[in-house]
C-alpha positions in Angstrom: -54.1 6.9 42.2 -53.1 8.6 39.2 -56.5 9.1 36.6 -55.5 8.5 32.6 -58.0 9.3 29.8 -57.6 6.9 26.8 -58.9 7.5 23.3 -60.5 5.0 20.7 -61.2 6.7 16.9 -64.2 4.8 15.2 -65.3 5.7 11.6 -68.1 6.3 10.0 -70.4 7.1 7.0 -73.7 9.0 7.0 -75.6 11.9 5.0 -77.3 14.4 6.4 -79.0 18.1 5.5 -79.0 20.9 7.8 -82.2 21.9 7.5 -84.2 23.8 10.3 -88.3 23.3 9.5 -89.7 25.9 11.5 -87.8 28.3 8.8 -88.4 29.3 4.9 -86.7 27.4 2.5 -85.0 30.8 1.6 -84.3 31.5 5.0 -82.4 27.7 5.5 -80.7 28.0 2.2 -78.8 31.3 3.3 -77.9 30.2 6.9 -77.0 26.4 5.9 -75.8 26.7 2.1 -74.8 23.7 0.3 -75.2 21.8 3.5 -79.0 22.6 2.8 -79.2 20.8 -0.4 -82.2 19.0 0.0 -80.6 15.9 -1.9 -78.8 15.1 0.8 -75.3 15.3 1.5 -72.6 13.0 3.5 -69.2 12.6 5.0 -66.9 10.4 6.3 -66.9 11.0 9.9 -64.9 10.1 12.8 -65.5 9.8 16.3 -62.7 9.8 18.8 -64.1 8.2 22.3 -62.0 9.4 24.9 -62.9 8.0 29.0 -61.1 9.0 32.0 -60.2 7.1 35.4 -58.5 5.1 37.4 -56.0 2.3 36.5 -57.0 -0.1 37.7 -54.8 -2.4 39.5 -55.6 -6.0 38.9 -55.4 -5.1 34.6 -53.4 -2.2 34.3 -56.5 -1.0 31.9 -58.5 2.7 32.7 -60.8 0.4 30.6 -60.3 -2.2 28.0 -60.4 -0.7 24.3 -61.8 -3.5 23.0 -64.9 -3.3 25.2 -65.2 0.5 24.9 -64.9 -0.2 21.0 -68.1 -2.7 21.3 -69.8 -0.3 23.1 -69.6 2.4 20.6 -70.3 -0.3 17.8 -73.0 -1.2 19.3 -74.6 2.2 20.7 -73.5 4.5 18.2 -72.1 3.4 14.8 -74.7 0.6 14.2 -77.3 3.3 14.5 -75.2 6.0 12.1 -73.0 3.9 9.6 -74.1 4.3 6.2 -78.3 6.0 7.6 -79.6 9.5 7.0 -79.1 11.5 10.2 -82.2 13.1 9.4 -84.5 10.2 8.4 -82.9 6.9 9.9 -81.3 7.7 13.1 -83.7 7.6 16.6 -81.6 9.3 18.6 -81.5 12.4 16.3 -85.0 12.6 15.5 -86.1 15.9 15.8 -82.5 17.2 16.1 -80.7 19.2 13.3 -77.9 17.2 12.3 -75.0 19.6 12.5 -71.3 18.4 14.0 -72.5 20.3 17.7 -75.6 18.3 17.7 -74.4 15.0 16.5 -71.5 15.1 19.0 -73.9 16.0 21.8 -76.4 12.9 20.7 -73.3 10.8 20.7 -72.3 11.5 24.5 -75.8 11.2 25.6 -76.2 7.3 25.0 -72.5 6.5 25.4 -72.0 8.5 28.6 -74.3 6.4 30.9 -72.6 2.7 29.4 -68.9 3.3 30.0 -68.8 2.7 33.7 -66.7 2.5 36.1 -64.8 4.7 33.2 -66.0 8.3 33.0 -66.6 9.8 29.4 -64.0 12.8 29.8 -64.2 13.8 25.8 -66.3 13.0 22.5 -64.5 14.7 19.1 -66.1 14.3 16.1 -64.8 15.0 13.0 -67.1 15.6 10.0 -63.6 16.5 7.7 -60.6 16.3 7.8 -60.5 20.2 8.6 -63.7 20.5 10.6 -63.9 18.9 14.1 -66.4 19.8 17.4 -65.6 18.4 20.8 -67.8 18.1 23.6 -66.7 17.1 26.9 -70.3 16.9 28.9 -70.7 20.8 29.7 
């Protein structure tokens, strides 16, 4: 049976600082920059889901976009959407906030809730220039 991967983008809005404590303020302010500021910073992110399998027979579907899309509502983007990475988020406590660690967050709840589907690829972009992807490895 031939395996499909299908894509849903969500959106959303959170500030962060990339800030490591274990270094000097000096010492974060030359590694991280502006994204140091310790004010606070944010973007307008978005987060392409993207699971992998089977069609299946009976729907047609790999799996339904609407439920994936409920799933990340629910597991991801109601945790993120308009919160401070760094202060308001549980599943990036302790966690720098950059793009590589966000996206890697991301795929650890949503990997384990998209069954039968398989999460094949997370991409998360933090601009419209600057994008990670992480694909479980």
């Amino acid at each position: 049976m031939a395996e499909v991967t299908v894509t849903r983008r969500m959106h959303f809005n959170a500030a962060h600082r990339v800030h490591n404590p274990a270094l000097s303020d000096a010492e974060n302010e030359r590694l991280f920059g502006k994204c140091n500021n310790p004010n606070w910073h944010g973007h307008n992110y978005m987060l392409d889901v993207s699971v992998a399998g089977p069609i299946e027979e009976r729907t047609g579907y790999v799996m339904d976009l609407g439920a994936l899309k409920a799933i990340v509502q629910r597991e991801v983007i109601d945790h993120v959407d308009h919160r401070n990475m760094n202060l308001e988020v549980g599943f990036m406590r302790d966690i720098i906030p950059t793009a590589e660690n966000i996206v890697v967050a991301c795929w650890r709840v949503l990997e384990p809730r998209v069954a039968p589907a398989r999460l094949a690829r997370l991409v998360l972009w933090e601009t419209p220039n600057n994008y990670v992807e992480y694909d479980g490895r």
